[in-house]
N, C-alpha and C positions, 0 to 999 in steps of 0.2 A: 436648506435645512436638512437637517439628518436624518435618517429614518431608525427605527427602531423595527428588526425583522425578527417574527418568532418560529424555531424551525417546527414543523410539522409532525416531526418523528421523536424528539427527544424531548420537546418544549423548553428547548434553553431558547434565549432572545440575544441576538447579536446587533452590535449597532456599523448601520453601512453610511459613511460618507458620502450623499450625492452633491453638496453645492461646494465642492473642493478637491471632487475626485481626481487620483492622481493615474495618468496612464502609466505605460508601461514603461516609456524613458526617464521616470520619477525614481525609479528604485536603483541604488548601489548596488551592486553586486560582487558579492568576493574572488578574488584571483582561484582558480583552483590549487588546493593544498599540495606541494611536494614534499615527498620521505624520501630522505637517504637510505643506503643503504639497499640492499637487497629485497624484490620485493616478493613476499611468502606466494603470491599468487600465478607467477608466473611459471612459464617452463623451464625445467632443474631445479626449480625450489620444494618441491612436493616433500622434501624429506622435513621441510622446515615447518610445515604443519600436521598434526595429527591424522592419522591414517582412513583414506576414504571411505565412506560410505556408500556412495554413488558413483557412477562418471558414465559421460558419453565418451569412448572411445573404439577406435576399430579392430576389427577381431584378430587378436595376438599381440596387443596392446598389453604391456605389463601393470597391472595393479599398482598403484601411488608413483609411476613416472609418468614423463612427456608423450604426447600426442591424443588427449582427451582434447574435445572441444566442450565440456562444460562438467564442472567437478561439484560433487556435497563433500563437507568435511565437518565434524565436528567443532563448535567454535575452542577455539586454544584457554581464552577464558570467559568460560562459560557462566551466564547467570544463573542455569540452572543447572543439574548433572541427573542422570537417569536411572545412576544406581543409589541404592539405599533404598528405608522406609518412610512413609510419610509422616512416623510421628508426631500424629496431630494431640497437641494438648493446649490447657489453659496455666495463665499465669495471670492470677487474680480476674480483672476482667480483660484481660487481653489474650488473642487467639494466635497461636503460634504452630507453625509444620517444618518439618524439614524443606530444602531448597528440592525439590525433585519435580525433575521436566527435562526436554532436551534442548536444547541450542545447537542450530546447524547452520553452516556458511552456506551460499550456492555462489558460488565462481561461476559465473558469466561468462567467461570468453577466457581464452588463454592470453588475449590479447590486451597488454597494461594500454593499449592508447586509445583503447575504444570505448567509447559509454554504448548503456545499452540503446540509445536512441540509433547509434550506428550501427549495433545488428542488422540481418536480414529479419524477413517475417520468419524465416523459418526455424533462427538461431533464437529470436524471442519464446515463439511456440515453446521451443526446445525449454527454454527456462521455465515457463506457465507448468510446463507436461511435467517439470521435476518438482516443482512446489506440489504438485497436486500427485506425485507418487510418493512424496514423503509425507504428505498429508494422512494417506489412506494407509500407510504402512505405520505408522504412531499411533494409529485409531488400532491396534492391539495391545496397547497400554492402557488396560483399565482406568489407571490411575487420573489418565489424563481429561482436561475437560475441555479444552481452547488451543486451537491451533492457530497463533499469530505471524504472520506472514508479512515482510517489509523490507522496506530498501530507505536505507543513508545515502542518499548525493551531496558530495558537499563537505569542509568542514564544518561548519554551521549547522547542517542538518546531522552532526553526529558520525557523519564516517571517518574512520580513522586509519583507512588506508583506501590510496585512490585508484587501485584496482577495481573496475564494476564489479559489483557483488550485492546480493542481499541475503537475506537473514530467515532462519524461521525458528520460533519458540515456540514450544508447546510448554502450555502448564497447565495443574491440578486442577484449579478456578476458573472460572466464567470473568474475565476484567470486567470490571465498575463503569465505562465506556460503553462495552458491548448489551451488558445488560440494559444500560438505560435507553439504547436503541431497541431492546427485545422487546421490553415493556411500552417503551413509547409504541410501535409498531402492532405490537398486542393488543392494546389500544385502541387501536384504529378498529382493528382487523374486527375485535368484536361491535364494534359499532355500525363498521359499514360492510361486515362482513370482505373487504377488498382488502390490497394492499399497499399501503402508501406509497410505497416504491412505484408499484405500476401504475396508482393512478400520478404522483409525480411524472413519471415519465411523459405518460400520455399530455397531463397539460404541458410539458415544454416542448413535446413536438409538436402539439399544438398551436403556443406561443412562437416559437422560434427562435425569440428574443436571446435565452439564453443557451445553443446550441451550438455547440462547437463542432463537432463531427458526428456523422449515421453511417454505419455500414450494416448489411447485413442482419449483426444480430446483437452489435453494441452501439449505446449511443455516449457519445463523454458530450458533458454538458458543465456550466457554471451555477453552482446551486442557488437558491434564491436569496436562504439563510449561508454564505460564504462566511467562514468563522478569517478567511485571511484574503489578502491581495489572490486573485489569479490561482482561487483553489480549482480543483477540478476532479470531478465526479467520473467511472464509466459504469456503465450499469450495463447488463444484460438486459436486453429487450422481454427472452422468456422467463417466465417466472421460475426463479428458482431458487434455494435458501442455503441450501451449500455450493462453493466452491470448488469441492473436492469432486461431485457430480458432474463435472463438467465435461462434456462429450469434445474428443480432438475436434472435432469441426469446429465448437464454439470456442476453444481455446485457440485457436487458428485464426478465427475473427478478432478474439480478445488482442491478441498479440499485434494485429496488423494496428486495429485503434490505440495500443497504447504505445507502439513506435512512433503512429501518427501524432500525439498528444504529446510525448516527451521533445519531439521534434519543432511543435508550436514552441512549445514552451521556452528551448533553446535559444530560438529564433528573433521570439520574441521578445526575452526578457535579457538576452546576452549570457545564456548558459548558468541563471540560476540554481543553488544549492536547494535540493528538495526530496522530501521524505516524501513516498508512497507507503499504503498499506489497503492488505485485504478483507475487507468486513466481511466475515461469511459467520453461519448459525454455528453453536456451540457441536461440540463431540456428544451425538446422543442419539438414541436410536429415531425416535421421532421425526416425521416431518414439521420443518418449519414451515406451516403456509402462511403467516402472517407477516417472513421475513424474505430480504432477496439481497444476497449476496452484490458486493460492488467493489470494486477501486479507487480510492481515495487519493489523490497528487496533492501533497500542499509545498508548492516553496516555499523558501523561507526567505520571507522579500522585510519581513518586521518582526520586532521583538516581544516577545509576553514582559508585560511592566505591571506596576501597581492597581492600576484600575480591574487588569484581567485576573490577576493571582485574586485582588477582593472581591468582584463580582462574580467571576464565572460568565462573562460575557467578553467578547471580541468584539474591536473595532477593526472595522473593514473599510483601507480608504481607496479603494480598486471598487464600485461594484461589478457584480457578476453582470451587469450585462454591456458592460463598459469592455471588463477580462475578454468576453466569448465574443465580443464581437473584432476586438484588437486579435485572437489566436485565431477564429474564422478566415480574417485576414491574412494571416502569416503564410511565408512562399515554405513548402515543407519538400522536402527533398524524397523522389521517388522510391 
């Protein structure tokens, strides 16, 4: 029979197939996508995208040419744009603003053949250290309130060019998402004065069940309430509520687990399409102590149909401790 699981932090209820579960050789997987033609992310193409923001490159390295090994650029077409007013008004009962925010690429590697699971730890880092310098450097736009942070693997999961690369958006709003964790979590936190996240952590390293890797000072784990096949959670060990706080050290640990965990995942599932993203607390002066920053991996092994678009609930037919013990499993390359 199935079970019906309620998550802890947000109180949606997902339902997980245990008397039919399907492993890991159950899922289809799509070819990876080819583009013609030239592609904007490699070296000699830099003219072909909007002019950098960022780059790692070596000293006398020319501004928007070759020999950066990791580039920010503006997205070309952007959902948001950073100039202009917020003109916020109403129109009868509905709430209307200008489109104002940024949208930024972060190019990965100069290198079109490489996923980021093929980086070293160090070229990862190197990715974590520019999410989190464009992080802090956006947080002098007033304007702004949420800095969303994410990666498309995949046609399926949304990328539209198979250069590695992810994404960051900042906008005006707190998402409908993020909130419902704020709240959920808030929740908690004045109840048992603790925080869900750490006391989560603590029972599944206490369980074990659903543990997929521990280093240091991250653990990636299969959450209990899994909204899909072979999602995967990394959580910082210490308590913490932004992202953007993150000390080199622990972004050096973060990096090494989540090449580790892209790496299962590859292995395991035959190089699934999948979206990550980083839950971290809103733009505000404030401490969040009732929230703590994570990373989210969901491939995309199934599709959202009717049942999910009407209820707001997911069917899971992987459960997480079926996922964490098949990636526990997997040979992972050094």
């Amino acid at each position: 029979m199935s079970e019906l699981r309620r998550d802890p932090i947000t109180g949606r209820w997902n339902i997980t197939v245990t008397d039919a579960a399907l492993g890991p050789d159950a899922y289809e997987v799509e070819a990876p996508a080819e583009r013609g033609g030239k592609c904007p992310f490699c070296y000699g193409s830099e003219g072909l995208t909007p002019v950098e923001i960022f780059a790692l490159r070596p000293p006398g390295s020319a501004s928007n040419g070759p020999g950066w090994t990791l580039r920010v650029i503006p997205n070309k077409f952007p959902a948001l744009r950073i100039e202009g007013d917020m003109a916020r008004r109403g129109i009868g009962l509905y709430d209307q603003c200008s489109g104002i925010g940024a949208h930024e690429v972060i190019v990965e590697t100069p290198d079109h053949a490489r996923q980021l699971a093929d980086l070293s730890t160090e070229e990862v880092t190197q990715v974590l250290s520019a999410y989190r310098l464009r992080s802090l450097d956006l947080r002098g736009d007033t304007r702004l309130r949420y800095t969303l942070i994410f990666k498309n693997h995949g046609l399926s999961a949304g990328a539209t060019l198979e250069h590695t690369h992810s994404q960051l958006i900042a906008l005006p709003i707190v998402p409908k998402r993020v909130r419902e964790e704020l709240k959920g979590a808030g929740a908690y936190y004045d109840f048992r004065e603790r925080c869900v996240f750490c006391d989560m952590l603590n029972q599944e390293l206490q369980d074990e069940e659903r543990v997929v890797a521990e280093n240091r000072s991250f653990v990636a784990l299969c959450p209990f309430v899994s909204s899909a096949p072979f999602e995967l959670w990394i959580l910082p060990k210490g308590h913490q509520g932004d992202f953007a706080k993150s000390t080199d050290e622990e972004l050096g640990d973060c990096a090494r687990m989540l090449r580790d965990v892209l790496g299962r995942l590859r292995g395991t599932l035959r190089n699934p399409p999948y979206n990550f993203i980083v839950h971290t607390a809103p733009i505000e002066p404030r401490e969040r102590e009732e929230y703590h920053w994570h990373l989210e991996v969901m491939p995309k092994l199934t599709r959202t149909a009717g049942f999910e678009w009407g209820t707001g609930f997911y069917i899971n037919s992987t459960p997480p401790e079926l996922a964490a013990k098949a990636l526990r499993e997997a040979q992972v390359a050094a």
